[in-house]
N, C-alpha and C positions, 0 to 999 in steps of 0.2 A: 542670150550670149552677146556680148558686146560684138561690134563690127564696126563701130566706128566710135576713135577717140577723138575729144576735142580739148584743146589745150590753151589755156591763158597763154599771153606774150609775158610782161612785163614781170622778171624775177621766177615764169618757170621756165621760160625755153630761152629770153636774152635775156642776160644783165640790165636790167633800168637804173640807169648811174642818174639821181635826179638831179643831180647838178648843170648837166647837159641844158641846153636850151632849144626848144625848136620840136621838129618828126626825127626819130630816131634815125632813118634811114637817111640824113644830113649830118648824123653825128660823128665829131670829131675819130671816136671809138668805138667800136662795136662790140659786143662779145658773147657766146653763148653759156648756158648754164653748164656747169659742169654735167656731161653725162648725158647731154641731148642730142647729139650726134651718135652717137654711139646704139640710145635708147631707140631711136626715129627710123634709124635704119634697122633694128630688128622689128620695130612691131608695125613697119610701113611691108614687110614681106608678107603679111595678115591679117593685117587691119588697115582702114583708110583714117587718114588723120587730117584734120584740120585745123584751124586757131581759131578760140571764140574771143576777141578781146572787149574790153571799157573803153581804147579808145578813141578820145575824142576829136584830136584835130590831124589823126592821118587817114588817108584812105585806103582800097585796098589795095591798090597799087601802089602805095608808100610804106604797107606793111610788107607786102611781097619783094619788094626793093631791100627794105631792110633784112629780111632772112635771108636774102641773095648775098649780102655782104658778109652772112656767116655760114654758108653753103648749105642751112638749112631748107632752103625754098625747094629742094627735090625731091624732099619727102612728103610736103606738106600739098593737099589736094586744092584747098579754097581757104579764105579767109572770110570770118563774120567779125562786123564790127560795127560801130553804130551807122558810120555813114554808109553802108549798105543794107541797111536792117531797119535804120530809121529807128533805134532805141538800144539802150546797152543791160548789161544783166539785170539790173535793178526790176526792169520791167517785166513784168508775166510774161507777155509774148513773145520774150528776147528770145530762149530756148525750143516754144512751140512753133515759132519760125522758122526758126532751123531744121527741126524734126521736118516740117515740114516739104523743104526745101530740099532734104536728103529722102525724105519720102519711106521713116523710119518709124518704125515705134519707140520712147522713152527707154523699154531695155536694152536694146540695142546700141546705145550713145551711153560714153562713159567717160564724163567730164573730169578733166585735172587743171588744179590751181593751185594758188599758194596763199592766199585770201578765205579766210571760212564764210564773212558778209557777202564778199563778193562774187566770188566763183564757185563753194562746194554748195549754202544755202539753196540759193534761187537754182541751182541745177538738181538738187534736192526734188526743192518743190515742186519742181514742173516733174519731177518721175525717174530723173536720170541715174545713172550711178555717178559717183565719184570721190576723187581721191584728193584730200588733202596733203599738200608734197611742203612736210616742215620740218629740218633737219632736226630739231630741238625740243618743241613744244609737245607738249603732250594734249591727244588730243578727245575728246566726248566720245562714252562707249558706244556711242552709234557713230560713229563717223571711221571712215577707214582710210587709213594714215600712210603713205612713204615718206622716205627721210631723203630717199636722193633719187633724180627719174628711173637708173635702173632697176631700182625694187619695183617698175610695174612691169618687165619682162618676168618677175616672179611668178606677178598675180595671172598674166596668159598663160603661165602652164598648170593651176587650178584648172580643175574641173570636175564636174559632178557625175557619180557613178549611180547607178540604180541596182540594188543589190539584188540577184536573181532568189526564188524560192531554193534552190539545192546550194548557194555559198553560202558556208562558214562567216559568224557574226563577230569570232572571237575577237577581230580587228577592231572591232568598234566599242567593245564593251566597258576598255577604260576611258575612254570619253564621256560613256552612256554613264556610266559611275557619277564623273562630277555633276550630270543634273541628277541622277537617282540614287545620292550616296547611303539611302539606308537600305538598301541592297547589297548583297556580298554578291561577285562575281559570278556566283554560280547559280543563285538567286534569279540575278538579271535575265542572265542567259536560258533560264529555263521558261521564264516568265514571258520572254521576246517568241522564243520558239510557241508558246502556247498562243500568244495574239498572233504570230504569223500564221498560222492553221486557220484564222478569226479574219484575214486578210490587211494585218498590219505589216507596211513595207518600211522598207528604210533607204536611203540615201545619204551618201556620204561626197564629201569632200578631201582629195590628196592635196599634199604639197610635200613634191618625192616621192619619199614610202611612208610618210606619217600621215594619218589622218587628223584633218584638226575640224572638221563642223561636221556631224552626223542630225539627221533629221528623222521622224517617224511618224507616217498618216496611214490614215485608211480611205477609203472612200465608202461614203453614209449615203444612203438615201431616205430623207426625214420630208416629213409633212413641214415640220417649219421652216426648211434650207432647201428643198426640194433635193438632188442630186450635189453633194460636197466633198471637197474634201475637205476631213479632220487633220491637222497637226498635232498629235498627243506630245512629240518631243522633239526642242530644235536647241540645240548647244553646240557652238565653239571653242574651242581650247581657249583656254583663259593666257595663254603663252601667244596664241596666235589671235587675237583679236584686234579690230581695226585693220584688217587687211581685203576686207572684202568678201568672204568666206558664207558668213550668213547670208550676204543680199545674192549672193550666187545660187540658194538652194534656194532661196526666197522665190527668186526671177523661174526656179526650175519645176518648183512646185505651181505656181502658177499656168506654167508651158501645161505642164502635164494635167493639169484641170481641165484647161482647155480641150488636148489633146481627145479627152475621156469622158468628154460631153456635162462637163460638172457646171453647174450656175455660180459659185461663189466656192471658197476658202475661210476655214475658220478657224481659230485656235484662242487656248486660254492665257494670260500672262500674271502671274500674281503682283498681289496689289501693289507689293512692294520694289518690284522691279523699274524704276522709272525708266533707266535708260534704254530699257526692251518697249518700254511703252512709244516713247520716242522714235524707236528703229522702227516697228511695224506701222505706226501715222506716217511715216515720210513714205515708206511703201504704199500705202492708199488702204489699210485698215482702216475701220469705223470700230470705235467704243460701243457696239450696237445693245447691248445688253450690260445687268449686273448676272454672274454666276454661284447661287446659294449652293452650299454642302451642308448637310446633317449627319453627325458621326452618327453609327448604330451602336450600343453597349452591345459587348460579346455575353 
């Protein structure tokens, strides 16, 4: 679960007017982004927030001068930038310095920008979450998107639910539909109850009273995996996608591996899914294998 967000300067929490000349916090004008004030002070009641910026010729006491002039500097914990870091995003270590620095693991930090090169990529690769903030664009189905900062007070009230053996699945089952549409409703539901007996659980994701990502494993223990768990099923609302939702159960299923003495996580993606292919590499899957099937004649 996230505990600490890190936030680009230029264009998502101030206005970067480039016409300006000089460090910002010299500048004629200052201004914030729409909706950062507002944003900073709810999820500063919850979370610690910092600024990870690119740049180059202010330091951090030129950074923090400048959010002072837009009364953002009270929300904000510390600042990272090159000339305290000794390197800006581009570089590997920009990110696992910081981790380090905060004395965190990758799921826990959840990076927002408004640049895909610059700030969602390399916070990607190094492990992180994060959120592309683009009012307009549309963005890769592995990437998870807002359009103005206050859709990330949405994403804090996400969260992942572990469905007990005695609750009712009915909640889940038109979800479960759009991955298993040749299934009829009652089909599914019958079919779930019989691998739940088998010790297939499930986990879901709200936002409100809708559910929009449901997931389903078991835990195996195999000669070739030693102790695992399986993902048989992980889908997101196709309404709700790019919000974050997957990598939440993703981050959850892993906790609970952990938790339950398991070595590794495995699941299948078909061939043809690229943009799932995508999503679970930047998570830290390997391609470790090819998966053969042989239909039986009835």
């Amino acid at each position: 679960m996230t505990q600490v967000y890190l936030f680009d300067w230029g264009d998502t929490l101030m206005r970067d007017f480039v016409d300006q000349p000089g460090k910002m916090c010299h500048w004629d004008t200052v201004e914030a982004m729409p909706g950062a004030e507002a944003t900073l002070q709810a999820l500063s009641q919850s979370h610690s927030l910092y600024v990870a910026t690119n740049a180059a010729d202010s330091t951090e006491e030129d950074i923090r001068a400048a959010f002072a002039r837009v009364g953002l500097d009270r929300f904000i914990r510390g600042y990272f930038c090159r000339q305290n870091l000794g390197f800006d995003k581009s570089h590997p270590d920009f990110f696992p310095t910081i981790l380090e620095k905060l004395n965190l693991d990758a799921s826990q930090v959840t990076m927002v920008g408004d640049n895909v090169e610059k700030d969602v990529l390399p916070a990607l690769n190094a492990g992180l979450s994060a959120f592309w903030l683009s009012p307009t664009e549309t963005p890769p189905a592995d990437f998870a998107q807002i359009k103005q900062l206050s859709d990330l007070l949405g994403s804090t009230q996400m969260h992942v639910t572990h469905l007990t053996k005695t609750e009712e699945i009915d909640p889940l089952i038109p979800l479960l539909l759009q991955l298993r549409p040749q299934y009829s409703a009652e089909e599914l539901k019958a079919l779930i109850e019989v691998q739940r007996e088998l010790g297939y659980q499930l986990v879901y994701v709200k936002d409100s009273d809708k559910v929009i990502s449901v997931a389903g494993f078991a835990i195996n223990q195999k000669l070739s995996w030693g102790r695992a768990i399986y993902v048989d099923d992980l889908i997101t609302d196709e309404v709700a996608r790019n919000r974050g939702a997957g990598k939440l159960l993703i981050d959850w299923i892993k906790s609970y591996a952990k938790d339950n003495h398991c070595q590794q996580v495995h699941l299948d993606s078909g061939v043809q899914r690229f943009d799932a292919h995508k999503f679970y590499l930047r998570e830290g899957f390997k391609i470790a294998s090819h998966h053969f099937s042989y239909d039986i004649d009835a």
